[in-house]
N, C-alpha and C positions, 0 to 999 in steps of 0.2 A: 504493500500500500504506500509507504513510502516514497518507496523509489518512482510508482506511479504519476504521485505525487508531484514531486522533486521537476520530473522529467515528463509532461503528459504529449502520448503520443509519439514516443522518442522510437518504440520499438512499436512495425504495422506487425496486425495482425494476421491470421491465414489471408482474412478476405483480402486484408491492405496488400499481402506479396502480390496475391491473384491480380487486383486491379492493376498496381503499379509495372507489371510482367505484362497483362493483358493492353494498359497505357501505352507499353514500350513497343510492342508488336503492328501496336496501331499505327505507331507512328513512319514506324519503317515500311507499312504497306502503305500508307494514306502520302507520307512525303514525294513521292515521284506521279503522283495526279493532279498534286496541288504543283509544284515545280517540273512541267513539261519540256519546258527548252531544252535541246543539245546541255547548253549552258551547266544551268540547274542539276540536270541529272545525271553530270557529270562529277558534279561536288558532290553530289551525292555520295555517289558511288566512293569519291573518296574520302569522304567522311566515315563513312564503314568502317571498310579498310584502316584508318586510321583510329579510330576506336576499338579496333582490335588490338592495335600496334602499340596502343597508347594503357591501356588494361594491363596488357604484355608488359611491359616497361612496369608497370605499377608494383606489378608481385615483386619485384628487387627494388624501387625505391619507396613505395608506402606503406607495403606489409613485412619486408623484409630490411628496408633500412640501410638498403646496397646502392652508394651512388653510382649507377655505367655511367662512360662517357663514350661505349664504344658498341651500342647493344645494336645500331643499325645490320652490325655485322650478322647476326642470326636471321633478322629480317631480307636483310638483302643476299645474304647465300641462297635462303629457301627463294628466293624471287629467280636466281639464276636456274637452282635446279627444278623450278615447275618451268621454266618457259623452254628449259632442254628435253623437258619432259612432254611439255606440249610438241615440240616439234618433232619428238620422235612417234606422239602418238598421229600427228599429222603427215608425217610418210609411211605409217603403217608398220613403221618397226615394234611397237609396241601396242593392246588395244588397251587404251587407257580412257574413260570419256572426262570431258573438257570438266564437269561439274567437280569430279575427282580431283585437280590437277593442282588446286588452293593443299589436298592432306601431301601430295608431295612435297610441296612449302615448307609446312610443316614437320614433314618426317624430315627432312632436309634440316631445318630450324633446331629439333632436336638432338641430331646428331651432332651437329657442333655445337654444342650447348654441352651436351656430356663430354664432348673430347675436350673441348676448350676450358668448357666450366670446373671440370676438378680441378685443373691449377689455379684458375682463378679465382674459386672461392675457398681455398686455404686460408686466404686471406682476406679481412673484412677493413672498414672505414677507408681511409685513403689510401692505403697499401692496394685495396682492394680497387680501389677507382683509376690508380697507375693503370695497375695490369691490366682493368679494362680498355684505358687509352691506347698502352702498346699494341694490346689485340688490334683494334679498331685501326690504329695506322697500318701495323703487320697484313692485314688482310688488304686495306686500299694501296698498300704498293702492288701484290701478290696481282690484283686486277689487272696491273697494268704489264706484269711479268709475264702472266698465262694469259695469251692472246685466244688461245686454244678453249678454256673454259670461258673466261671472261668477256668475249668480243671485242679486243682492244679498246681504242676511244668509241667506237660507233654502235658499242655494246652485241647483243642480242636480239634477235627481232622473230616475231614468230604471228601466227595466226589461229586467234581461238575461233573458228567457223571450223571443227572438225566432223569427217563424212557428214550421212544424213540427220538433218533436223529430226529430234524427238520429238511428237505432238506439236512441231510446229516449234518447238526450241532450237536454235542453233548457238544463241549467246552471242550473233552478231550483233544484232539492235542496243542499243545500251542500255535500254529498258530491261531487257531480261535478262542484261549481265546484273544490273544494280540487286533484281531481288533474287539472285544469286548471291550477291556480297552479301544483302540483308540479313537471308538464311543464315550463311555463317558467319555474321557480325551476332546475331540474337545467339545462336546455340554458342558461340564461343565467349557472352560478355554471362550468360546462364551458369556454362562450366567452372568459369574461372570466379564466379561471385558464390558458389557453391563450396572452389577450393575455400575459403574465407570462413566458410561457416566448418571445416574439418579439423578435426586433430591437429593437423600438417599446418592448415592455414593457421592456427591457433598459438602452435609452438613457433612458426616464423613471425609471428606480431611479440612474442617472448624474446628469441635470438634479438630480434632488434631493439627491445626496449634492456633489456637486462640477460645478457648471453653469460657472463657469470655463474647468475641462477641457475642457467640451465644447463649450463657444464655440471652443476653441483648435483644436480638432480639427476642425472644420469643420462644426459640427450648429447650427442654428437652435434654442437653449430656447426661445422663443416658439411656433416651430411644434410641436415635442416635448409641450408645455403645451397648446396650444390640440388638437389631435387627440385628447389622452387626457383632456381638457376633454368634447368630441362625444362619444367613446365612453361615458363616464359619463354624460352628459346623455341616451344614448339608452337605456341599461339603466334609470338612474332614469324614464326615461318611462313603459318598459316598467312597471317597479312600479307607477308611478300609473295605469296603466290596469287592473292587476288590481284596481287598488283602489275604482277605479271599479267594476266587476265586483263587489265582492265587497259593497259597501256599497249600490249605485245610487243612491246619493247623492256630490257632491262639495261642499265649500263651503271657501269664503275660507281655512280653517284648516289646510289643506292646503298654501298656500304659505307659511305666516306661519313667523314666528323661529322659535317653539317646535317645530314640525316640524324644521328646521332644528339646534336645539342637541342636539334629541332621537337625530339621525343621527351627529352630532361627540360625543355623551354614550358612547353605546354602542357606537360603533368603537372610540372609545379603549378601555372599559371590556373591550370583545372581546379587542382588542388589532392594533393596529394594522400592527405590524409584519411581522405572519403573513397567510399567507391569510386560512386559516380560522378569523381573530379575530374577523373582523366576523359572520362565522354566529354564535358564540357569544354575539356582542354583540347583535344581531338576537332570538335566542331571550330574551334577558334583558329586553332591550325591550320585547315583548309581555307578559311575566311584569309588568313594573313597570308597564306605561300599563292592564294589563286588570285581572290580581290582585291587587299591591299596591295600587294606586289605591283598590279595592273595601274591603281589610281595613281601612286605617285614612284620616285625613284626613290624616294626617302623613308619605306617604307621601313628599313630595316632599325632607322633609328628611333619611327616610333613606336616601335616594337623596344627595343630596347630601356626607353622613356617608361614604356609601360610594367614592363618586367622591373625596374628598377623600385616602382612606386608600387607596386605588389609584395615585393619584397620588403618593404619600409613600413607600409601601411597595413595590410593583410597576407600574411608571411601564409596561413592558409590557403590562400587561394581561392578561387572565386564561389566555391563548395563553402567554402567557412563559412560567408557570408551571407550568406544563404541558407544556412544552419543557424548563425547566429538570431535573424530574422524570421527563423519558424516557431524557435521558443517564445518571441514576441507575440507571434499569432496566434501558438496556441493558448496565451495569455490572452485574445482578443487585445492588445492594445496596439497592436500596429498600424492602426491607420494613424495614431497620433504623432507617427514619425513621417507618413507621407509626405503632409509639406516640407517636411527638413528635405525630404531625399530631392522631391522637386526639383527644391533651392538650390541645394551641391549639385544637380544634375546640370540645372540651368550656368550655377559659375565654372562649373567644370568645360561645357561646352563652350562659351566664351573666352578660357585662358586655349584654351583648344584652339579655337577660328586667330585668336591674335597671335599662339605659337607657331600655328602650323603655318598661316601667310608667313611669318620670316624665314622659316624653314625652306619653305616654296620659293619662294625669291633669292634666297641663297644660290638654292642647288639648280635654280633657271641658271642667273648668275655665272655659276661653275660651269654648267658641263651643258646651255645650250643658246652660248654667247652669238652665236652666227644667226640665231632667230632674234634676237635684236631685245633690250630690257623689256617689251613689253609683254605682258604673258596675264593668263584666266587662272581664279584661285573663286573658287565657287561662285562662277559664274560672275564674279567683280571684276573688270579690268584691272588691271595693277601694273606700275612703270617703277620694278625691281632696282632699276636706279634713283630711282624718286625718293629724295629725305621725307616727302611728305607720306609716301608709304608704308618707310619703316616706322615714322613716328605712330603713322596712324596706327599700324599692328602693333605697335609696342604700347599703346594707351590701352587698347583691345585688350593687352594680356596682363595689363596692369590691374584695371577696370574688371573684370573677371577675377581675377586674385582677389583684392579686396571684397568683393560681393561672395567667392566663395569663402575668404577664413571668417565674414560677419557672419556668414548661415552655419560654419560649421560651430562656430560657438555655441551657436540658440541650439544646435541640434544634438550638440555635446550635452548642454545644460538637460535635455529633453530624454536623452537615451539613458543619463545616470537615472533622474528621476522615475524612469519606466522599469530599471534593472531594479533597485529599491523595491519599487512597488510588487515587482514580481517574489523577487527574493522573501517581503514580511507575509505575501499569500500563500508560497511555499510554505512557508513556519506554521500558515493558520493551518495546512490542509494537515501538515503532517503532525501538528496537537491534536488536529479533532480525529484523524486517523491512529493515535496511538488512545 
């Protein structure tokens, strides 16, 4: 009763698993009727895909406490050996059907995972995150050594249209590839949230909070580390095989760093702590490597911008926050923060419009001086040489600072007095309950 108390609503019920599973199901069939473009169901598809990649990645740093800097490696081997796999089942040397070709990813993903991963999880905290970087470069030179597996610079290239169409399936249209990925985006985010609720998933949330203990208790942390090592190495495989799939193409770029920091960027950013951080971090990752990338050149710094101010401000991740704000509601008193959120939302965008024009005018500036100072920053004309431009963004972002630290004060003042109120009804419930 208590804890009930304490916490209402913290843990769902059968019915709440069923809804939020059945919620989850919906969304992955209902998403690609509601987003029909080429476009749309393109991101799609790799939002899956990267929700797999990214869960993958979570079992070693949210449940197990292992920072890789090198994990693209498992993903992008199994990407090589499904798209060798698809091509051999496309000249008939092997019958393999296309739906299959994602568990060779996979079995591929695990395999190096067990060879690689016992040395490297002898070792845990930074010793452990070394070895993962040496791995991670070891394997992106090796790309460029073995032309033979690798495809040199121009990769691997393959076609998932193999023989006859099943009932009208061939997995060319991207629509049938997408609930393909679905499929095993839903059975593989099922699996892996199930290791969580097992013995295994249980004593790896131990190994990373207190491995001491459970050396004391009689558990091997090595073994604990290397098993949920494999399991990640084989769900990331699986990823790289839809990605194979999805692209029919593989190349070098796929095991490198930047896949790699891109996995560690946006779990955290998700939030690591929670399951369901890294899907949100997953979604965010396609939005930043597809759509930001597209709008500006300067994409990568405000990505940076923003990681940095996650870091400072909600070291959680955007799961935290999110969490933070359900204990609010299940108090019923969250609307009384609405207007605060408004407020920050509205001075946030404003330090936003004044930082990003200087940004913008900058990097015109730099790098597209032959098109002449004058240049569009949402829909504004703006003369990049103009002191009267920069002043004016710099008042923009001034103007916007001030209106956000005034609202974050009232909303500081507003969140203490909400957390209070919660915390003295906790004490009512848990007097009248004992």
């Amino acid at each position: 009763m208590a804890a009930a108390a304490r916490n209402p609503g913290a843990g769902p019920s059968g019915a709440g698993r069923w809804l939020t599973w059945g919620g989850y199901a919906l969304v992955l069939i209902a998403a690609p009727l509601l987003w029909r473009s080429s476009l749309g169901q393109t991101m799609l598809s790799q939002m899956g895909v990267a929700i797999i990649a990214c869960l993958a990645y979570n079992i070693l740093l949210g449940q197990g406490g292992m920072l890789s800097f090198g994990h693209a490696v498992y993903s992008g081997l199994g990407a090589f050996l499904a798209i060798h796999a698809l091509n051999l089942a496309s000249s008939g040397a092997i019958w393999l059907p296309v739906s299959l070709i994602p568990l060779v990813g996979g079995l591929g993903g695990l395999f190096f995972a067990a060879l690689l991963g016992y040395v490297t999880t002898k070792k845990a905290g930074t010793t452990f995150a070394m070895i993962t970087l040496g791995i991670g470069e070891l394997v992106w030179s090796m790309s460029l050594m073995l032309p033979e597996f690798f495809g040199g610079e121009g990769g691997v290239s393959g076609n998932r249209v193999v023989g006859e169409p099943f009932l009208g399936i061939s997995f060319g249209p991207q629509i049938q590839l997408y609930y393909l990925i679905a499929a095993y985006c839903f059975v593989s985010t099922i699996a892996m949230y199930a290791l969580t609720q097992t013995p295994l998933g249980r004593m790896l949330n131990a190994v990373r909070d207190n491995p001491e203990r459970v050396e004391f208790i009689g558990y091997s942390t090595q073994r604990v580390r290397f098993i949920a090592f494999m399991v990640s190495g084989f769900f990331s495989g699986i990823a790289g095989g839809l990605t194979a799939l999805n692209f029919e193409i593989v190349t070098a770029e796929v095991v490198g760093a930047a896949r790699s920091g891109a996995y560690l960027l946006f779990v955290f950013l998700g939030g690591a702590t929670f399951f369901f951080g890294p899907i949100i971090g997953a979604v965010l990752m396609v939005f930043a490597l597809v759509m930001l990338s597209e709008l500006t050149k300067a994409w990568l710094l405000y990505l940076g911008l923003v990681f940095l101010l996650m870091v400072m401000y909600a070291p959680g991740g955007v799961a935290s926050l999110i969490m933070m704000n359900r204990r609010v509601h299940a108090f019923g008193k969250l609307g009384r923060l609405v207007p605060g959120y408004i407020g920050l939302l509205v001075g946030g965008l404003v330090i936003l419009a004044g930082v990003a024009a200087m940004v913008e005018m900058l990097y015109h500036l730099q790098l597209n001086q032959a098109l002449g100072p004058q240049m569009s920053f949402l829909g504004i004309a703006l003369d990049a040489s103009s002191v009267s431009a920069w002043a004016g963004a710099a008042i923009v972002a001034v103007v916007g600072a001030v209106l956000f630290e005034w609202v974050r004060r009232r909303f500081r003042r507003s969140w203490i007095s909400v957390q209070v109120e919660i915390e003295a009804e906790i004490r009512k419930r848990e007097a009248a309950a004992s």
